[in-house]
KOLGU-65415 format. One record per residue: residue number from 1; x, y, z of N, C-alpha, C, O in turn. Coordinates in steps of 0.05 Angstrom, whole numbers. Last residue first. Layout:
N
PT, NUM, X, Y, Z, X, Y, Z, X, Y, Z, X, Y, Z $
...
// end
This chain:
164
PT, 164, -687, 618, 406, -702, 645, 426, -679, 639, 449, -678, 652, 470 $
PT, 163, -671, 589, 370, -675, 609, 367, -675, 625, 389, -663, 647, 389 $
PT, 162, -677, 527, 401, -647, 542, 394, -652, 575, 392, -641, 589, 408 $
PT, 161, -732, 529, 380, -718, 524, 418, -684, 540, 416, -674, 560, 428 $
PT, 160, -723, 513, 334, -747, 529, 350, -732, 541, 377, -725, 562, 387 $
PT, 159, -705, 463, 332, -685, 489, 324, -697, 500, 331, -682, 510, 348 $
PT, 158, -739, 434, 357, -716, 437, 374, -702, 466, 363, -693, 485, 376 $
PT, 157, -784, 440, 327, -789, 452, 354, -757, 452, 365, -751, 471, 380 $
PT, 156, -761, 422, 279, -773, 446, 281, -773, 453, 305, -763, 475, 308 $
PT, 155, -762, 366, 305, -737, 369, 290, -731, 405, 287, -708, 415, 291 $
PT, 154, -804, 353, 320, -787, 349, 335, -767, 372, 321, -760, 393, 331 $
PT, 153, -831, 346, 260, -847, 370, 281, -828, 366, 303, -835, 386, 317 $
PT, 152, -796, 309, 235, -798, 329, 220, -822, 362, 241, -825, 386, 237 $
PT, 151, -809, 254, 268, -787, 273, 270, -793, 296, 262, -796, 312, 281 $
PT, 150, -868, 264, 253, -866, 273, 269, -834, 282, 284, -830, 300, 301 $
PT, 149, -870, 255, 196, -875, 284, 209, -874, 281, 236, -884, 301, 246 $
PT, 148, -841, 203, 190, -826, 231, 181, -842, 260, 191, -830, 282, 195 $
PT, 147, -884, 174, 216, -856, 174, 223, -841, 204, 226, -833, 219, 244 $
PT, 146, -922, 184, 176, -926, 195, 193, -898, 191, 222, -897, 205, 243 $
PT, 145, -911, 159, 132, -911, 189, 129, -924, 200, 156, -935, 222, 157 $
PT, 144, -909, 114, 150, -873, 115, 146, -894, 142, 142, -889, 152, 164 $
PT, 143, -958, 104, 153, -944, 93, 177, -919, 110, 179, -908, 118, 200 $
PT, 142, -979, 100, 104, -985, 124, 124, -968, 119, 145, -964, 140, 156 $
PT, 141, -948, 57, 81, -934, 85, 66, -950, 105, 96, -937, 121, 108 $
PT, 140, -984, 29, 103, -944, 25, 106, -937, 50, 110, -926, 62, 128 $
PT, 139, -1025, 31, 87, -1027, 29, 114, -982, 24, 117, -964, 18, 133 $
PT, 138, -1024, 66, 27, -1030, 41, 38, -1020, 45, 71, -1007, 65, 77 $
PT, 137, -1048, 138, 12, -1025, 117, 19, -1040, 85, 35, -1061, 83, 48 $
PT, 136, -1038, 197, 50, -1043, 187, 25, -1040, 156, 27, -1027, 149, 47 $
PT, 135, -1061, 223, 109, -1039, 217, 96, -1054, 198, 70, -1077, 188, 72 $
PT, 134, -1085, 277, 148, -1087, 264, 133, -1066, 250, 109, -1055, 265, 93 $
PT, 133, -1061, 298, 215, -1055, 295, 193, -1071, 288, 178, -1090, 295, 191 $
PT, 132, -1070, 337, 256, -1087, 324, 262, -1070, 327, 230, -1066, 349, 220 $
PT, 131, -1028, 345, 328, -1039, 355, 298, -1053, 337, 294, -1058, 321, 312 $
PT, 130, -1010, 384, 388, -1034, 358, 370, -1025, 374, 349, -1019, 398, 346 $
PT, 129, -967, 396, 441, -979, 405, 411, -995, 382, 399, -987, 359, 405 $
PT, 128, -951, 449, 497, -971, 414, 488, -975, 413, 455, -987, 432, 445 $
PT, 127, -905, 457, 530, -913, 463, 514, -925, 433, 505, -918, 410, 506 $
PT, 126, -840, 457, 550, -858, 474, 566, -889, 482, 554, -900, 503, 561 $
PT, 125, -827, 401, 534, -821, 414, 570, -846, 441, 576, -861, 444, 595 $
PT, 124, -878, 368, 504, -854, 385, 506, -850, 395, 531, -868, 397, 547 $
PT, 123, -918, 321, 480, -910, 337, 510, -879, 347, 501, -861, 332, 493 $
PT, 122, -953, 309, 424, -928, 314, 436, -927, 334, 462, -933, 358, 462 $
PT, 121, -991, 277, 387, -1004, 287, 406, -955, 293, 419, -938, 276, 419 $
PT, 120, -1025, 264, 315, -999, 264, 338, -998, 280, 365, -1009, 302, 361 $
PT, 119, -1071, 225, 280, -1070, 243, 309, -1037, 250, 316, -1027, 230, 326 $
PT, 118, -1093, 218, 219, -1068, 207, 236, -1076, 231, 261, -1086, 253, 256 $
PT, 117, -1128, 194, 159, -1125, 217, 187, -1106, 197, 204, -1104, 173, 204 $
PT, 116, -1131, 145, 134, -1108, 161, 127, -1102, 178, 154, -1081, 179, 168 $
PT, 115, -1196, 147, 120, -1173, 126, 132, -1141, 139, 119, -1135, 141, 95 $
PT, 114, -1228, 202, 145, -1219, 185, 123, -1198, 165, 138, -1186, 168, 160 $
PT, 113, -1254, 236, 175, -1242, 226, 192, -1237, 203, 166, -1247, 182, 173 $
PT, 112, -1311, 260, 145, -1292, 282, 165, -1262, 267, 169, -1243, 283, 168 $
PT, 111, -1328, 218, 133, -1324, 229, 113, -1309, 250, 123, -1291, 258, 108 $
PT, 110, -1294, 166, 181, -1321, 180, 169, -1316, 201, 146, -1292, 199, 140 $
PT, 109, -1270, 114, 218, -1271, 127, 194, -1304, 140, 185, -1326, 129, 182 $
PT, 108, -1263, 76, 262, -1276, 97, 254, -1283, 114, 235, -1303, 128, 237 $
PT, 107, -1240, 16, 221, -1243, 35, 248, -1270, 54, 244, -1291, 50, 231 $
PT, 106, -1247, -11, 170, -1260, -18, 194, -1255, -1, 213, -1274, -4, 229 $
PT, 105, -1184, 17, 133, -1207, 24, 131, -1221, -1, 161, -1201, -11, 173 $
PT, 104, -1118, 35, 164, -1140, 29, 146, -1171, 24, 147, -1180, 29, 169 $
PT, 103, -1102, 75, 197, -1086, 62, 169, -1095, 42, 145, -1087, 36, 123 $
PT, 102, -1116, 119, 235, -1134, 103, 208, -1113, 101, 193, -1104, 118, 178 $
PT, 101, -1095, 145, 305, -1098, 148, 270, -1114, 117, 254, -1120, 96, 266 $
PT, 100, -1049, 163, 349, -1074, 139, 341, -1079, 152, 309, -1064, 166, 297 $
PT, 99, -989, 172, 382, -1004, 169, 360, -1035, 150, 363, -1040, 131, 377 $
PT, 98, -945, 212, 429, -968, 195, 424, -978, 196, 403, -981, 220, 396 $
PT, 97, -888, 229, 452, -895, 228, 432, -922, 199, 433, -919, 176, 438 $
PT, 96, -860, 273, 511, -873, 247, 499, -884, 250, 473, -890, 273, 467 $
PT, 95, -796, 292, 515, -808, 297, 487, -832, 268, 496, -825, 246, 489 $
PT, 94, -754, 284, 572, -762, 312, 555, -787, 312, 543, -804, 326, 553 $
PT, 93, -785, 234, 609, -777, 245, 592, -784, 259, 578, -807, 260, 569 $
PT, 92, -791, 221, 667, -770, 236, 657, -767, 231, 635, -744, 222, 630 $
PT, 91, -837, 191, 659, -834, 217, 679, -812, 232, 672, -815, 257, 671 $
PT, 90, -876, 155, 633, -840, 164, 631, -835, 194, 639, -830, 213, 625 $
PT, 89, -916, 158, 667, -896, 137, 665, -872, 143, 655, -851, 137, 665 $
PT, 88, -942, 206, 647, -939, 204, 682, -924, 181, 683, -914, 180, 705 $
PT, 87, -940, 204, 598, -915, 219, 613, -922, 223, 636, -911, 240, 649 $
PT, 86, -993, 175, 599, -960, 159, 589, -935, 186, 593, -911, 181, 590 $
PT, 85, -1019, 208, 603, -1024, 189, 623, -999, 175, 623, -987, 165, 642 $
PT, 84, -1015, 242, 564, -1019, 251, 585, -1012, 233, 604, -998, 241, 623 $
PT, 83, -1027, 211, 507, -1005, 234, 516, -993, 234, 545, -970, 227, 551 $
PT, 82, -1078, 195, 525, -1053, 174, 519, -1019, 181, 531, -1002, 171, 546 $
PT, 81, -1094, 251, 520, -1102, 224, 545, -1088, 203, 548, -1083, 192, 570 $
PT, 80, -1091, 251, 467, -1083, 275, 486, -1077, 253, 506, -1057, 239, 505 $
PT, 79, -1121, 206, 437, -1088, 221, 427, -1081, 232, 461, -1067, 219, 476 $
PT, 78, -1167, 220, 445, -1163, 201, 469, -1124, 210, 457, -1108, 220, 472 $
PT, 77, -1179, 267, 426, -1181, 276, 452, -1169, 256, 464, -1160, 259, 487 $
PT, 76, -1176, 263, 369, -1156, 274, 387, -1148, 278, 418, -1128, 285, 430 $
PT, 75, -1177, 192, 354, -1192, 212, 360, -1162, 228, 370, -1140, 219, 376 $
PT, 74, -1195, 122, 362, -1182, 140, 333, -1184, 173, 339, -1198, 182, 321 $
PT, 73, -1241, 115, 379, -1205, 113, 399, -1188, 124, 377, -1167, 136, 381 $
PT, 72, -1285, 178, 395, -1277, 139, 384, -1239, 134, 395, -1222, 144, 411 $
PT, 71, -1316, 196, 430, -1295, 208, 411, -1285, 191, 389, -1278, 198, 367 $
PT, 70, -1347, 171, 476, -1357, 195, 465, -1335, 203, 446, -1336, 228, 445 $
PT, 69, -1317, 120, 472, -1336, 123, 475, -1358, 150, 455, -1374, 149, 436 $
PT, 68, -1271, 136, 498, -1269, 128, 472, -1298, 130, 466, -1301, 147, 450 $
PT, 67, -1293, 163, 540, -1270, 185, 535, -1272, 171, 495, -1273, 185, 475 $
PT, 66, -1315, 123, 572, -1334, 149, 571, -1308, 170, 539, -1316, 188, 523 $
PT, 65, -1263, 88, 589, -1287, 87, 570, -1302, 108, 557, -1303, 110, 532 $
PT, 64, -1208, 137, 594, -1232, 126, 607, -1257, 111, 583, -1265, 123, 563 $
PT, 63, -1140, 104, 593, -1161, 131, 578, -1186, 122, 583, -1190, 99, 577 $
PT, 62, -1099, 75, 632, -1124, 94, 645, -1134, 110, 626, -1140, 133, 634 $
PT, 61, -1056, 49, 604, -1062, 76, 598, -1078, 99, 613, -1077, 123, 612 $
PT, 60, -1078, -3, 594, -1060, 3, 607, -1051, 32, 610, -1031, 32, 624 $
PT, 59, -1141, -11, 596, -1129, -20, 620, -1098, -11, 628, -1090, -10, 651 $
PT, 58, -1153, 24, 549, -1167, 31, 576, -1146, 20, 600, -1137, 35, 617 $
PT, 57, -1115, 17, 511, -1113, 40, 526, -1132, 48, 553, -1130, 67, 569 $
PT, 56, -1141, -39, 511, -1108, -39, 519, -1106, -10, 530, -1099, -7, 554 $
PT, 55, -1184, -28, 482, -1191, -40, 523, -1167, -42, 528, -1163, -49, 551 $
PT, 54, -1174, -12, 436, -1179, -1, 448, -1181, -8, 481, -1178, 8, 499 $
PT, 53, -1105, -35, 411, -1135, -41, 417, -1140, -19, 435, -1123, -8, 448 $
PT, 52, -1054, -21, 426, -1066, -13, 392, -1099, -17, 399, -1116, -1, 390 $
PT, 51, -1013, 11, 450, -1039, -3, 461, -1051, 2, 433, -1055, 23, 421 $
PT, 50, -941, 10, 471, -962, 2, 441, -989, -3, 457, -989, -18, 477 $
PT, 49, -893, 48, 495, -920, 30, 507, -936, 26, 477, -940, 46, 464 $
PT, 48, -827, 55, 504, -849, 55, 485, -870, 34, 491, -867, 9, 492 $
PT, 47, -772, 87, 526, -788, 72, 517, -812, 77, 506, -818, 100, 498 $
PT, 46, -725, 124, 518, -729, 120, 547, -750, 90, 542, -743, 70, 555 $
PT, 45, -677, 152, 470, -700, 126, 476, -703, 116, 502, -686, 101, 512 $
PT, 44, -620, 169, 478, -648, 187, 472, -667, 173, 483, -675, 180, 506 $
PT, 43, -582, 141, 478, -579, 161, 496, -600, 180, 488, -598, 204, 491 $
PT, 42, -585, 95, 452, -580, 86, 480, -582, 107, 489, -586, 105, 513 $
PT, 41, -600, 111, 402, -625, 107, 404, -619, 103, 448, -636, 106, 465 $
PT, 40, -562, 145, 362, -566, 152, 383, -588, 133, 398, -599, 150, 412 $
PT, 39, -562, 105, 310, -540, 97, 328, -548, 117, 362, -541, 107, 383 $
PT, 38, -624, 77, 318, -613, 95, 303, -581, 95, 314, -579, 80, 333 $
PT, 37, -682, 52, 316, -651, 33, 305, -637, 51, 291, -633, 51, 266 $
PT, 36, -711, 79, 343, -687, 59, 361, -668, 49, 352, -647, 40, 362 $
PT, 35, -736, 102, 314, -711, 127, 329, -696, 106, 346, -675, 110, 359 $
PT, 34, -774, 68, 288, -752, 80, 273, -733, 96, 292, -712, 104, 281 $
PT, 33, -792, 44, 347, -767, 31, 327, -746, 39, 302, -724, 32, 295 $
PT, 32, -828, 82, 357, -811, 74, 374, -783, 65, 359, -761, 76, 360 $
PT, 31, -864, 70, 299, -847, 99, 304, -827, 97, 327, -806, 109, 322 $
PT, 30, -882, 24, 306, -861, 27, 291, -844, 55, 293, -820, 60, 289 $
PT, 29, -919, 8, 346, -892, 12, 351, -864, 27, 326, -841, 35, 328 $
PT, 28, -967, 23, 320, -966, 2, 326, -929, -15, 336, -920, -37, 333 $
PT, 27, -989, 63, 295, -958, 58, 281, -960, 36, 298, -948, 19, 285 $
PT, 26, -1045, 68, 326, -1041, 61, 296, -1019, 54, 282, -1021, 42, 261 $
PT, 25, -1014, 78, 379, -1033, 49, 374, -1028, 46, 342, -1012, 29, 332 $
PT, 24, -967, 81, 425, -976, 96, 397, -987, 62, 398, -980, 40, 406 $
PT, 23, -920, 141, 460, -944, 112, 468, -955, 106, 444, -958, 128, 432 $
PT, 22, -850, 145, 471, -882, 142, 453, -901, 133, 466, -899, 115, 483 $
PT, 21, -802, 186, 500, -806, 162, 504, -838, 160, 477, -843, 182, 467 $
PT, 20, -739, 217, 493, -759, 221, 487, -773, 192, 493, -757, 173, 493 $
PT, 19, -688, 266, 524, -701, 235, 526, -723, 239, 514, -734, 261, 518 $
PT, 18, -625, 302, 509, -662, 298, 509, -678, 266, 514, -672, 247, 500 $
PT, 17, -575, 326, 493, -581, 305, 511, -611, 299, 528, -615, 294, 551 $
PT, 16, -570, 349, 448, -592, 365, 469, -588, 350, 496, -596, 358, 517 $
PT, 15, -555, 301, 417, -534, 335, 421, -552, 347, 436, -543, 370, 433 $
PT, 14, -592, 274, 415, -567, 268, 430, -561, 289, 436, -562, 297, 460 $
PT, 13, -628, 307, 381, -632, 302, 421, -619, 289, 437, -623, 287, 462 $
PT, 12, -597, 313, 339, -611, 329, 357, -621, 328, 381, -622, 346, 398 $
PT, 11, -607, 255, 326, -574, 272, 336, -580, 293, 338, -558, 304, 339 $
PT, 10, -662, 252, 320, -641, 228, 335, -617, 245, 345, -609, 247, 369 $
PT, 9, -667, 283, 271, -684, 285, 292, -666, 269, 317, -657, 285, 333 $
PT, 8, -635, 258, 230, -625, 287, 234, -635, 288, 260, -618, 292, 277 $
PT, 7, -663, 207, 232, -634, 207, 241, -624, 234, 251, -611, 238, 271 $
PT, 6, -712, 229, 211, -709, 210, 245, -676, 207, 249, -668, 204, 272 $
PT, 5, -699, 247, 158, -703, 256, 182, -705, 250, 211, -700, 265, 229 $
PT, 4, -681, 196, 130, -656, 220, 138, -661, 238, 160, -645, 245, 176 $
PT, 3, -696, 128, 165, -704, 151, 149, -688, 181, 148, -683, 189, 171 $
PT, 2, -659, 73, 154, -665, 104, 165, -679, 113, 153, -681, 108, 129 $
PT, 1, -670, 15, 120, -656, 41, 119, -671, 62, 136, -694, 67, 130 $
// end
């Protein structure tokens, strides 16, 4: 089943006629998949790069060793870099959406950086935004609460956009 918000989020950027594409290690595609198996998914969904390992975002992504290295791959800065490098590939599209994050415990994880922390990293036309979540939860439940915030930060920025 949908989630209500990735659907509300979905027919918002139909009705915008918006492309959005991901790159995402920790959801590990699943966020690509909740907005694909939506009925808008042929007139939003440009695509979706998964590099869940770290030498995947080195080789396919260009995020520099020095970059995981000094931050870990769980991090905001490599989030950004992901961001960045993957809307020089989907060039045309409106909304990139990048994730890394701790769904569960062996990563990085520190008393700052719990297994739960989530990164979202979003290119907007005219506008860069990171968050930096903590989610509750078995590695499903962070997966699916991090789905819903990030329709749910799409979803804000478009009516956002409507406003002004």
């Amino acid at each position: 089943m949908t989630e209500i918000s990735v659907l509300n989020c979905c027919a918002l950027l139909a009705e915008k006629k918006l492309k959005i594409a991901f790159t995402e290690s920790a959801t590990a595609g699943a966020l690509s998949v909740a907005f694909a198996l939506t009925p808008y998914s042929g007139d939003i969904v440009l695509g979706s790069i998964v590099c869940y390992d770290a030498d995947e975002k080195m080789n396919i992504l260009n995020v520099p060793q020095e970059l995981i290295d000094k931050h870990t791959p769980e991090s905001s800065e490599v989030t950004r870099c992901m961001a960045v490098n993957a809307k020089k590939m989907f060039n045309k599209a409106d909304i990139l959406v990048a994730v890394t994050g701790l769904t569960k415990s062996g990563g990085s994880e520190t008393e700052d950086k719990p297994v739960g922390t989530m990164y979202i990293d979003f290119i907007f036309p005219k506008y860069h935004l990171q968050i930096k979540e903590v989610f509750l939860g078995n590695s499903n439940q962070i997966v699916h609460q991090t789905i819903k915030k990030t329709a749910d930060i799409i979803t804000a920025h478009l009516t956002k956009t409507d406003e002004n």
